[in-house]
N, C-alpha and C positions, 0 to 999 in steps of 0.2 A: 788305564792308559791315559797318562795326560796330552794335552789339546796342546801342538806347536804354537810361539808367540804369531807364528804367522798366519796360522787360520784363526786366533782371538783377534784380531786385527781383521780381518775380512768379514769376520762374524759381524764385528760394531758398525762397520762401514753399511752392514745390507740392513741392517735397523736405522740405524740415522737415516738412511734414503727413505725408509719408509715411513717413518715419520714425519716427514718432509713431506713426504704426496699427501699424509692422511690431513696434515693441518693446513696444506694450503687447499686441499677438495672443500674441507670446511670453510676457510675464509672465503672463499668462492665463492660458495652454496648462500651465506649470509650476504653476499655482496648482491647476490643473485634477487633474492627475498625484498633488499632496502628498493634496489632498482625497481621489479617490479611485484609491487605492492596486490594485493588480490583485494577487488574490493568486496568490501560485505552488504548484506541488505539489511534495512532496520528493523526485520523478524530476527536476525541474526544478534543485533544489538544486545547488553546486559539490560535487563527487566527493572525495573524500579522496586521494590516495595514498599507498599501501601498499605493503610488502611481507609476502609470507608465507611460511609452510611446512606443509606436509603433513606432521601427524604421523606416523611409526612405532612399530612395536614392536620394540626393540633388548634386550640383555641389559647392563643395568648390574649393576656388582658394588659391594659395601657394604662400603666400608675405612673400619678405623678407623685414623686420623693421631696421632701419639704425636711425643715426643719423649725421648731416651734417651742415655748416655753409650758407650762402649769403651769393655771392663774385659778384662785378661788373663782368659783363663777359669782358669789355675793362677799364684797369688799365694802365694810362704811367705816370713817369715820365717826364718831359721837362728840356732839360739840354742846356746850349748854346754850337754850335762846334765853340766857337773859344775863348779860356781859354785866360784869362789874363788880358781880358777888362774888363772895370767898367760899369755895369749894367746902364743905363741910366733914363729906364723909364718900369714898370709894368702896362700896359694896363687891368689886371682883378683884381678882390677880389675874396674871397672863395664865393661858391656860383652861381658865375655865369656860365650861360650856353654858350657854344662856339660852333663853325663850324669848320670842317676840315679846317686850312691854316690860323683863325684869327690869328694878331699878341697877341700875349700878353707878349711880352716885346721886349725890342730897346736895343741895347751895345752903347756906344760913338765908335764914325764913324772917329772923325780927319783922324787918319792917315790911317785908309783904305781911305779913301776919297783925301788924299794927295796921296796914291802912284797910285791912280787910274788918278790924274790929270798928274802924273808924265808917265806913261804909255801910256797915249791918246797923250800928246807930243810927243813922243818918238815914236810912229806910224804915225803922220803926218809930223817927219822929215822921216821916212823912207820912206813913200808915196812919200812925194817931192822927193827924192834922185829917185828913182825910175823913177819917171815923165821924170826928169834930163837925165835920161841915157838911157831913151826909145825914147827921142828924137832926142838924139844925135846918136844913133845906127840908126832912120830913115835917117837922113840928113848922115849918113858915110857911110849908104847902096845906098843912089844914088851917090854919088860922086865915090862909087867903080865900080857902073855900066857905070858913062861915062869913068870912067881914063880904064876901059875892054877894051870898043868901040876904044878908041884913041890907046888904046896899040893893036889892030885888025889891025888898020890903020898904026902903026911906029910911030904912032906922041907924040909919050909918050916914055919914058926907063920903064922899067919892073918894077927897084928899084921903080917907084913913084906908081906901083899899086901892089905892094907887102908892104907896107908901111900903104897903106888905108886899106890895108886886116887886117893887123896887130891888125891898131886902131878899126877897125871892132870888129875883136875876144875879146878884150878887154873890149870894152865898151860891148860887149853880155853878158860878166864874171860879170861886172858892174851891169849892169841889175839881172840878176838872186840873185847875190848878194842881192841888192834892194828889190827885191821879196820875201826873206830868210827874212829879217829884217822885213816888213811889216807882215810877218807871223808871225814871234817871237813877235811881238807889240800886234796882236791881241789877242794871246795864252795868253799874260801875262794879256791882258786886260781884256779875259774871266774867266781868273783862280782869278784875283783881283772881278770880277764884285757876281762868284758865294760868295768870302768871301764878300764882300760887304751884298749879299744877307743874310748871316748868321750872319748877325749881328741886323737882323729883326726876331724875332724868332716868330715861328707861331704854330698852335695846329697842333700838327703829328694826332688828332682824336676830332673826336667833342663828346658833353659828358659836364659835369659838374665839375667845377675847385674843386677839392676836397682838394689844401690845396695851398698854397702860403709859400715858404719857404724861400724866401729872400727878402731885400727891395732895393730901389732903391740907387745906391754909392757903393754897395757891388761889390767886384773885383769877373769877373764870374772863376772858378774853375772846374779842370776836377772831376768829380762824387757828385758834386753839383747840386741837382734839383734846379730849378728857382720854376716849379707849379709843381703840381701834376692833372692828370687832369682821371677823370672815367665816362664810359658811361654805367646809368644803365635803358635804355631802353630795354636791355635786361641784366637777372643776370644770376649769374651760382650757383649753389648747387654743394659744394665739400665736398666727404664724404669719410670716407674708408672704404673698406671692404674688411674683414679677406681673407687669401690664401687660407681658404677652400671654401670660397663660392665666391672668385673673378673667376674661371674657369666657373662658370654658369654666370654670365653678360656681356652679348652682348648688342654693339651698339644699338640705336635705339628702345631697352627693355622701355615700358611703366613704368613711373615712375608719383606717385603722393605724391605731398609735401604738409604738414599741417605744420602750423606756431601758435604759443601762441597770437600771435597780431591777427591771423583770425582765431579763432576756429572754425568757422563755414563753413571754404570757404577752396577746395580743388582745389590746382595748378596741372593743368595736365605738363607732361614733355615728355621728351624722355632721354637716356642717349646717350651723345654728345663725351663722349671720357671714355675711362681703361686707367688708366694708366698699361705702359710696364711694369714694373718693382714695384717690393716690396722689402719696407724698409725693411731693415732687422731686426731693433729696436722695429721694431710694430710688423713686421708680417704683413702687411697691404698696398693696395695700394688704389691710391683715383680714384676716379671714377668723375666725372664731368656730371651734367646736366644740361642744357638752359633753362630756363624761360621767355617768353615775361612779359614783367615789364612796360606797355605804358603810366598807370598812376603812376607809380613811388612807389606802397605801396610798394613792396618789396625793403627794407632796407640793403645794406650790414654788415653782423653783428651778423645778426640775427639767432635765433634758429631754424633748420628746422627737422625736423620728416617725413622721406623720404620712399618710401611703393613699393618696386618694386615686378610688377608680373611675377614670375618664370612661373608659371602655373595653370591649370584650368583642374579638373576633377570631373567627377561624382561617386558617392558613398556612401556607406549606413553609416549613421549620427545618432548621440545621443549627449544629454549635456553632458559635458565631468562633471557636479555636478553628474552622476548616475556611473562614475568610480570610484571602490576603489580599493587603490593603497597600497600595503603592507610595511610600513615603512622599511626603509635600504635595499629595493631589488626594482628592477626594474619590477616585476611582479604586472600585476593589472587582475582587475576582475571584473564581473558585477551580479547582478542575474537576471535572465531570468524566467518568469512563466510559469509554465507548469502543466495541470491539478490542479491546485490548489496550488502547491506549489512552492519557491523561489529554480530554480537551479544555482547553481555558474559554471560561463564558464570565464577560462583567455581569454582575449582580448589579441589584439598587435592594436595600434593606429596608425595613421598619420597623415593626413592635420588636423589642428587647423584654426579656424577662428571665433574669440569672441568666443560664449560660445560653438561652437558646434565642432566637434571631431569626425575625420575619424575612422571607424571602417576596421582594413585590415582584420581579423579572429576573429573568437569567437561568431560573431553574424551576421545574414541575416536581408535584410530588410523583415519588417512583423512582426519581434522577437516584445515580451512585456517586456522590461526592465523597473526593478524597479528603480526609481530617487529619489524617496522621502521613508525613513524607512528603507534603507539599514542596516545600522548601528545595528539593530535586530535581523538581520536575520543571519541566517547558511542553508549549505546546507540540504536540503530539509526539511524547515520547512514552514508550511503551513502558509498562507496569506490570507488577504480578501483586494481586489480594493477597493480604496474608491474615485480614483480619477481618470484621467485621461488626462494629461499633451498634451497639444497641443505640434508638432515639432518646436523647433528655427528657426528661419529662418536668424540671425545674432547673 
């Protein structure tokens, strides 16, 4: 049996009313709600997550980072002492290795060698002259002691043994004279024998000929090297370091150098010398440290990344990633959990080492600082741990 148009008409009419009450009870209810608001407490609030860490007290140590070259620790040039001669002959190439005292180069010799033969003559006429007159003073000292005896006896005049005395005294002048010359002969012969000597030129150090800078014909010159010669079984590291922090480096301060060629391998040291004095242009003076070098990998030249230890203390430590630091001021801050919620304490820092970071105030070891989720947070607003960060240990 179908529905008259007149009760489908009365049917629509009792839904649209209803509809009508249900969406304006809603608009109400909502208007109700904006009006009055129900307030919440801040247990109620949304939690933050976080992570954190439990401070420590760890022993950081205080390096100072420099940077520095490879230098041979023995660098000479080799010059001849005796300018003017013509190089003769170069005994080395680049390259090679030498000993204290090899030659490695010869001058022409001629005329030292002529005035050396001229000299050795000239010492054995004064020897003979000498010979000469020490003879002849024996033979006129006994002929003075019989012509004494006879003039004891009258059998002589006085004149004839004051006569012998005479040629005595003379020939004694003679002699001594003789004696002066043989000395002068040998004086010139030792003073010719040492240039002699230097006309053989020899390594003032042993070490490696690190350059050759003349060839052989070349007239030798005062402040002309012949070679260049460097010993790098042992190198030096010279570096500088600023006026403020050159009054904390002392001799014998443990130093450790890393090189690009051995990223993996660390040269222990010592520092070997401060320099006195700072340039005044830098601000800066160099410092010097010894390296044993016995197979040779240390290269002069080279880059070195030098690490010296001021000091070593113990102290309560965090990642220096859980300090926030307030743009354009030098004040930083951390938050700390406490009952449930992120408190902000300024910190003051000091020793740095990789990621970890001396804490002087602000925080005790045992504290729980946030490292991860900071960025959220304000003071005291509530958190929930989700994690918890083991301490660095580098």
């Amino acid at each position: 049996m179908q529905s008259s148009p007149t009760e489908n008409r009365k049917t629509g009419r009792v839904w649209a009313i209803v509809v009508i009450i249900g969406f304006t009870a809603f608009t109400g209810f909502n208007a109700f709600k904006l009006l009055n608001p129900r307030k919440t407490t801040p247990q109620e609030a949304t939690a933050v997550p976080v992570a954190v860490i439990q401070v420590h007290e760890q022993t950081l140590a205080d390096r100072l980072a420099l940077i520095g070259n490879i230098q041979p620790a023995v660098s000479v040039h080799v010059f001849s002492k005796v300018p003017g001669q013509i190089i003769e002959t170069i005994t080395v190439e680049k390259g090679d290795r030498v000993q204290k005292g090899d030659i490695v180069a010869t001058l022409q010799r001629d005329v030292i060698d002529a005035r050396l033969a001229e000299a050795r003559a000239g010492r054995a006429a004064a020897a003979a002259g000498r010979a000469q007159a020490r003879a002849k003073l024996d033979v006129l000292k006994k002929d003075r002691q019989r012509l004494e005896n006879l003039l004891a006896e009258k059998a002589v005049a006085r004149q004839q043994v004051d006569h012998i005395q005479a040629e005595f005294t003379a020939t004694q002048q003679a002699l001594r004279l003789a004696d002066a010359q043989v000395n002068r002969a040998r004086a010139v012969i030792n003073q010719l024998m040492v240039q002699s000597e230097n006309h053989t030129i020899r390594a003032p150090a042993g070490g490696v000929v690190a350059g050759r800078h003349v060839d052989p014909g070349t007239l030798a010159a005062p402040g002309m090297p012949i070679v260049s010669i460097t010993d790098e079984s042992t190198v030096k590291v010279v570096f500088p370091v600023t006026e403020k922090d050159l009054p904390r480096i002392r001799q014998g301060m443990a130093v450790q150098v890393r090189l690009d060629a051995f990223a993996d391998t660390v040269f222990d040291g010592s520092v070997d010398l401060v320099s006195p004095t700072v340039d005044p242009a830098t601000r800066s003076a160099d410092v010097e440290v010894r390296i044993a070098n016995p197979e040779g990998r240390l290269t002069p030249g080279m880059y070195a990344r030098v690490s010296i230890l001021m000091q070593t203390r113990t102290c309560p430590v965090m990642p220096a990633d859980g300090i926030v630091r307030v743009p354009g001021t030098s004040e930083q801050f951390v938050f700390v959990i406490e009952k449930g919620q992120a408190v902000q304490r300024n910190v003051t820092t000091g020793l740095s080492a990789g990621t970890r970071v001396e804490i002087i105030s602000g925080v005790s070891a045992g504290d729980s600082v946030v490292v991860k989720g900071q960025g959220r947070l304000k003071d005291g607003t509530p958190v929930r741990i989700i994690d918890t960060v083991a301490s660095p240990t580098s």
